[in-house]
N, C-alpha and C positions, 0 to 999 in steps of 0.2 A: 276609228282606225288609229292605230298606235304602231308608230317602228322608234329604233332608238339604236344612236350611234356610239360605240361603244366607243371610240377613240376620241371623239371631240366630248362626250359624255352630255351627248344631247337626245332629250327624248321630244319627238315628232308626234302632234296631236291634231287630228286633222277631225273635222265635223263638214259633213256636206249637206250641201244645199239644194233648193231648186227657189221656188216659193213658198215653201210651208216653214211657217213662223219657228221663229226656236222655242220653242211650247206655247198656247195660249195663255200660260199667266204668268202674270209677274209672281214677283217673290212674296209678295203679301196674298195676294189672290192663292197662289198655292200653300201659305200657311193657313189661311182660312177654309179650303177646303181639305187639307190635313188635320185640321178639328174637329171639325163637322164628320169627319170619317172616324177619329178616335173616338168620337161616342157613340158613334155605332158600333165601333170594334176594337175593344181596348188593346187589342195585342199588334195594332198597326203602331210603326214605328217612322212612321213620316214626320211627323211634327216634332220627333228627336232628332231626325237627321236634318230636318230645315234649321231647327232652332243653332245646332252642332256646326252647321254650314256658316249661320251667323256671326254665332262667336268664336271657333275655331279658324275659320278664313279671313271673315270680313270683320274682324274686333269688334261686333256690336253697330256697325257702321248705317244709319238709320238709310242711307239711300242706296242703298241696295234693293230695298220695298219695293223699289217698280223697274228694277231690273229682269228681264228674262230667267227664271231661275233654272232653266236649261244652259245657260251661261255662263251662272254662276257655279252650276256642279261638273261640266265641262273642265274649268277652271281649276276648283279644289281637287277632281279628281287625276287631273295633269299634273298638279303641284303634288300630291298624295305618292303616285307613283313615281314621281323624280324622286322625292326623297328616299322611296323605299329600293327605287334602285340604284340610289346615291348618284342621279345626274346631275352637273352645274347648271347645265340648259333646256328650255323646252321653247319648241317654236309652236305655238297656236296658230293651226291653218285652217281657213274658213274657207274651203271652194265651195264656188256657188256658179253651179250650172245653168247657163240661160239658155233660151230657147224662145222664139217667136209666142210659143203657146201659154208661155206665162203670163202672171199680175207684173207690172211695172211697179203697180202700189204696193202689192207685199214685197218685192225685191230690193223697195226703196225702204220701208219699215226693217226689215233683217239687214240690211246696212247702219239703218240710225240704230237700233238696238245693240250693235255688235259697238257701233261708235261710244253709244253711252257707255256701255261695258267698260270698252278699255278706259274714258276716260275716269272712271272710277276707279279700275285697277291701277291705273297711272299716275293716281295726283292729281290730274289736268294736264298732264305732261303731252298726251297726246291725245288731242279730241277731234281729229277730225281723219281719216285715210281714205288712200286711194287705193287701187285694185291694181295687184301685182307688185305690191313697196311692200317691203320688211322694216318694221317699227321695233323698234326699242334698243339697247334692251331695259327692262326695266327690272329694279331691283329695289323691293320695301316689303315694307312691314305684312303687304299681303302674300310676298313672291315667295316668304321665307327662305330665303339666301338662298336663290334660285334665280339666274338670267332667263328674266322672259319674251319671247318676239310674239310679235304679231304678224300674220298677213292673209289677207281679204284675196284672196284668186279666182279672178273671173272666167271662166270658159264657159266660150260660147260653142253651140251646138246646134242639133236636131235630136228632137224628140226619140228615144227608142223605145217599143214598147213591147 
């Protein structure tokens, strides 16, 4: 879900939750089966867009490897579309809906995954959050002269089905 405010020039990127992981592989396990598929199908273009994701986002940056690479293109595709629609800001919101009927262990895994993320995209700057705080902002060499927030938002509920 994307909205974006034209007056503060902030674009809103929001990814939801329940329990299901932010993809099952990391960023290496997805370039190795983006190989594995280009030799079956040469005209697949995944292993150009991971490798692009690499070095156009993360400069080459080797620990990205065992980040979520749902994370990672979440990220370049939020900073992608700020520039192209020439925003200062983008606030990354991660709601994550609970519910009695969930894993505690997958809801604590896509916490620490989300954690490692930003403290990647941040330097170190911010490795650890809580649920319903606004972090940052952060601005470097990954944000491309872009202010970036973060925030982790917990809602809790019941199930609908």
């Amino acid at each position: 879900i994307l909205a974006i405010d034209e007056k503060t020039k902030t674009l809103i990127s929001v990814e939801a939750k329940t329990d299901e992981f932010f993809s099952n592989d990391d960023f290496l396990n997805a370039l190795k089966k983006a190989i594995k598929e280009k030799k079956k199908n040469n005209n697949s273009k995944q292993v150009e867009r991971l490798l692009g994701l690499y070095k156009n986002f993360f400069n080459c940056n080797d620990e990205i490897i065992n980040l979520r690479h749902q994370l990672l293109y979440w990220f370049a595709g939020s900073i992608a579309e700020a520039k192209r629609r020439e925003m200062k800001n983008i606030i990354l919101l991660n709601q994550v809906f609970k519910y009695k009927e969930l894993s505690e262990k997958k809801l604590k895994k896509n916490h620490q995954d989300f954690e490692d993320f930003i403290a990647l995209v941040s330097n170190g700057k911010i490795s650890e959050i809580s649920s319903n705080k606004i972090y940052g902002p952060i601005n470097n060499e990954y944000t491309k002269d872009v202010d970036v927030y973060f925030i982790e938002e917990s809602i809790n509920g019941e199930r609908l089905d």
